[in-house]
N, C-alpha and C positions, 0 to 999 in steps of 0.2 A: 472265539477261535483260539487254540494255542499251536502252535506251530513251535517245535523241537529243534534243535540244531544240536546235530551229534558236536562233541567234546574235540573233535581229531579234526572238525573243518573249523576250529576257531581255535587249537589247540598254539599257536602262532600270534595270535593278535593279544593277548594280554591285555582281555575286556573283560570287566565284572558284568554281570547282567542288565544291570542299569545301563552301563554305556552303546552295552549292547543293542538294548534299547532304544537310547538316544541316535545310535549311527542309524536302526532302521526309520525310525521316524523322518531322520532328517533327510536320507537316502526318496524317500516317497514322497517328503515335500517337492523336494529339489526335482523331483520327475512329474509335478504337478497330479500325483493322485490322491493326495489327501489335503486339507486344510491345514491351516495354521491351530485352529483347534481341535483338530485329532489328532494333527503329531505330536500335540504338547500332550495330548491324553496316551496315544501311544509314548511315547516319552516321559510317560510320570512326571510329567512338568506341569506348571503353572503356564497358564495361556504367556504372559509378560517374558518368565525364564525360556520360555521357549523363543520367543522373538528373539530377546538378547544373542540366546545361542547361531540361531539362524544369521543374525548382526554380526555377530563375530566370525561366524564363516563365511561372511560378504554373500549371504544367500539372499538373493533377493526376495520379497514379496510378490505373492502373485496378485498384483491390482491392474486392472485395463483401463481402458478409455471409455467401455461401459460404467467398469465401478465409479471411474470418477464422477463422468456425466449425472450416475443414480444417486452417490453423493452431494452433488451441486444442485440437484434436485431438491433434496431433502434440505439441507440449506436455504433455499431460497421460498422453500413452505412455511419454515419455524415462524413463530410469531416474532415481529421485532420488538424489544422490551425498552 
């Protein structure tokens, strides 16, 4: 999909396109509709620079009490070495 944004409704923000970018990515994290790895991909980032960035803006991660639980799960499968 590419989706356009006329010159004259960003003519005020003094954003190059990458930032531009970066703002929608982080904008649809923060609204919980994309993942941590598509925003980094919408964002031309690296999955890591994207977290940072997300850190830096105190944006939280989206992880529940489900993620954890299926985490502690998988934890408690591994073999012990």
């Amino acid at each position: 999909m590419t989706v356009t944004i006329p010159d004259e409704a960003l003519c005020n923000l003094d954003l190059t396109p990458e930032q531009a970018r970066l703002e929608i990515a982080v904008g649809l994290f923060a609204a919980n509709k994309v993942s941590t790895s598509k925003g980094a991909r919408i964002a031309g980032l690296t999955f890591l620079d994207f977290q940072r960035e997300l850190g830096r803006r105190r944006i939280p991660m989206h992880y529940t009490m489900e993620d954890y639980e299926a985490d502690m799960r998988t934890v408690a499968a591994m073999p012990k070495t």
